[in-house]
N, C-alpha and C positions, 0 to 999 in steps of 0.2 A: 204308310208308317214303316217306320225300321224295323227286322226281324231286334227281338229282345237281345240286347246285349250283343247287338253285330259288333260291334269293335271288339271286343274280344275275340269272341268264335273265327272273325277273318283271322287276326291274329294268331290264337293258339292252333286252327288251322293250312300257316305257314303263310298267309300272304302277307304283300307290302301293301301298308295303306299309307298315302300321303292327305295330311290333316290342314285343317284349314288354323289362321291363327287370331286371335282378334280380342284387342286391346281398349277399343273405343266404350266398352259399356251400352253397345246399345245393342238391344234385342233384336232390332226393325234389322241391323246392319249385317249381326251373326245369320239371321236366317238367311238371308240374301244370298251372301256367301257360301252359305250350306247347299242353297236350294242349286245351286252352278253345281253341285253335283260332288263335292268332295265327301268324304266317308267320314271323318269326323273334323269338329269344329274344336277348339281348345278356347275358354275364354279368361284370360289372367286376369286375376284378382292379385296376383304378387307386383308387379308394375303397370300394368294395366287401371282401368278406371272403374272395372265394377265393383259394386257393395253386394252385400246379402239377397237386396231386393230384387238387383238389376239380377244377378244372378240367376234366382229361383226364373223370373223372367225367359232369360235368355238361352239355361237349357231347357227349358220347354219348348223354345223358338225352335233350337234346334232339332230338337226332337223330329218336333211336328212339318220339319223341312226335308224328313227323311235321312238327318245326318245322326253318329252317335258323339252327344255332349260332354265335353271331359272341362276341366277346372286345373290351373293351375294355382295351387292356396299360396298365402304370403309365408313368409318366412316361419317358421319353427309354428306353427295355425294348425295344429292336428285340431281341436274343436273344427273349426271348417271345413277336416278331409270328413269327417263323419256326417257333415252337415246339409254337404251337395250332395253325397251319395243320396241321402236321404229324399232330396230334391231331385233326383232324377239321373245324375252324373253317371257316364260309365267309366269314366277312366280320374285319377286326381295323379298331377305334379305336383310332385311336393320339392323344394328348391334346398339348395346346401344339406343334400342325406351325406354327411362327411367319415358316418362311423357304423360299425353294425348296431350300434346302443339306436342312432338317430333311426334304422332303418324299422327296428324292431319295433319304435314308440310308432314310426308312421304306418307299419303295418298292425297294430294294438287299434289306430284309428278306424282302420280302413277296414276290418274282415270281423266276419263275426267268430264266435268261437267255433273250433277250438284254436283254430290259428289266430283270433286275436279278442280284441273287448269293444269292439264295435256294438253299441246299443239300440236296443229295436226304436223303431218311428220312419218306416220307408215310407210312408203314407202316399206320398208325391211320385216316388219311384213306384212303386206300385201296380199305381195309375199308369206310369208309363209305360210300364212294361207289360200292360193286360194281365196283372198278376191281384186276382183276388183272396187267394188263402197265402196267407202270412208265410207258411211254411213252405211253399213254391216256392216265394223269391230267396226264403233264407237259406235254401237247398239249391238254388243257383247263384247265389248274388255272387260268395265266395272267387268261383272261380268267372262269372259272368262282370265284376268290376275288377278294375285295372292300377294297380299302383306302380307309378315309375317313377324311381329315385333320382333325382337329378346330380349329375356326377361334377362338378365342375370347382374343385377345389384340391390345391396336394393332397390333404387328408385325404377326403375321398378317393383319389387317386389311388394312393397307398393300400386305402381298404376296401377297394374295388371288389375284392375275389367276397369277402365276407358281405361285402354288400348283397352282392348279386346271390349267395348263397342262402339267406336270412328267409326261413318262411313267410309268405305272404307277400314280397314284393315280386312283381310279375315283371318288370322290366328296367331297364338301366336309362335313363336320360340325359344325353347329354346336352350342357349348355355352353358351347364353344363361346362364345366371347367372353364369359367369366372365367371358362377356362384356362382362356388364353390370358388374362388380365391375372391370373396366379399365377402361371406357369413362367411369367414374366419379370414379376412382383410386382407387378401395378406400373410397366415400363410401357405396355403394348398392348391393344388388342387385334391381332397377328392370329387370323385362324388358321393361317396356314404355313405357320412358322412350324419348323421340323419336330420341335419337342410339341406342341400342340397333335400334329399329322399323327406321332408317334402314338401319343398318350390315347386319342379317337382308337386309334387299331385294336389300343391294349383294352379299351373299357369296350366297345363291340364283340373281341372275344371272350373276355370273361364272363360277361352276357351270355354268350352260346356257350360257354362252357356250363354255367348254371343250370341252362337251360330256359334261360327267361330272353325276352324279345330286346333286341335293341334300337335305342330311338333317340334321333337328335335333332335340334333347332337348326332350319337350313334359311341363309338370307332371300335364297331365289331358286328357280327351279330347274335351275341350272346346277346346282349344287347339290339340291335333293336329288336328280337320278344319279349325280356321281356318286353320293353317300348311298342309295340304292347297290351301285354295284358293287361297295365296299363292302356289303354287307347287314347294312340299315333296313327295319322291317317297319318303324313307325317314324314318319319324318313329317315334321313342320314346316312350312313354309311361308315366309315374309310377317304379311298381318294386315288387317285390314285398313289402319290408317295408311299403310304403305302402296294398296291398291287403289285406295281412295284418292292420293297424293298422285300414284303414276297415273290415273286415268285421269283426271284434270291436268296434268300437264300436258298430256297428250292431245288432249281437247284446245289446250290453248296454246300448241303448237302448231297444229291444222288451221285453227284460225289466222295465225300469225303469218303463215306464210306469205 
């Protein structure tokens, strides 16, 4: 099992972890993934296929794969950032944080007092965490769960510096292909169009200037160690319909020859 709260603790102790990603809704597929060894697993609920059920499911899958399970909730869903923690989550995306108001309500979900209104029932997390007296987990959960605001709109842009500022969120997220799809006005998704390249620099550092982690969605892994050397301490990569996809084609390329 994972030490409690490893994603964090890697994290607030400087390392880079590269995360797995996975869209399909299925438990069986997240642990699989997990079990190849990556350090945390993300499973989207914002475009992705999981429900509530699949969910509670699937960070357990991870869990018990030795990876730490993080959730990215759908749109403006703070009910659901409090909901996975509860179930087990160490880390929640939360998508369009565009303002320190947005950053504030999603850190209210996410922490318990004093830095926010997070409500007790970890029952599940708990469990995970080999935490039987209440007061243990509420005495680490704070700094042991992970909220990362996902950057990828002007607004947000604009109020990057207040974002990354706002108690309670631990990290900046970015979501390069929305990004690039504002930053264009719905002309392009150009991740590597210069004002996109730019705007990646500016939200990384105001990241470390907070003092909080910074973390972005990479297509391949190819792209994850480049954003590695830019500076990136939590990086995503591809997803699992996408390994799923590349390793059957590959299978019926071999045959084909």
């Amino acid at each position: 099992m994972p030490e409690p709260f490893s994603l964090a603790r890697r994290l607030r102790a400087g390392e880079t972890v590269y995360a797995a990603w996975c869209a399909a809704a299925s438990p069986l597929v997240a642990e699989t993934i997990a079990r190849a060894g990556y350090e945390a697993a993300i499973l989207d609920s914002q475009h992705g296929l999981w429900d509530m059920a699949s969910l509670i499911a699937g960070i357990g899958a991870v869990h018990h794969a030795g990876s730490a399970p993080g959730v990215r909730v759908p749109l403006g869903d703070f009910a659901t950032v409090s909901r996975t923690l509860d179930c087990g989550a160490e880390a929640i995306i939360a998508p369009m944080i565009n303002s320190a108001a947005d950053a504030r309500a999603f850190a209210a979900a996410a922490k318990y007092p004093p830095l926010g209104e997070r409500s007790w029932g970890p029952l599940r997390a708990m469990a995970l965490h080999g935490r039987s007296v209440s007061t243990d987990y509420m005495r680490e959960a704070n700094e042991g769960t992970l909220t990362l605001a996902m950057i990828e709109t002007r607004a947000a842009l604009e109020n990057v510096a207040a974002i990354a500022e706002t108690p309670g969120i631990d990290a900046l997220f970015i979501g390069p292909y929305d990004l690039s799809t504002a930053l264009s006005d719905g002309k392009a998704q150009d991740i590597d169009a210069p004002a996109v390249v730019d705007a990646i620099d500016v939200i990384c550092e105001a990241a470390r200037k907070a003092g909080k982690i910074p973390g972005i969605y990479c297509r391949d892994p190819e792209r994850a160690l480049a954003m590695a050397k830019r500076g990136f301490r939590f990086l995503t990569i591809g997803s699992d319909l996408g390994i799923l996809r590349d390793g059957a084609t590959a299978q019926l390329k071999a045959l084909r020859r």
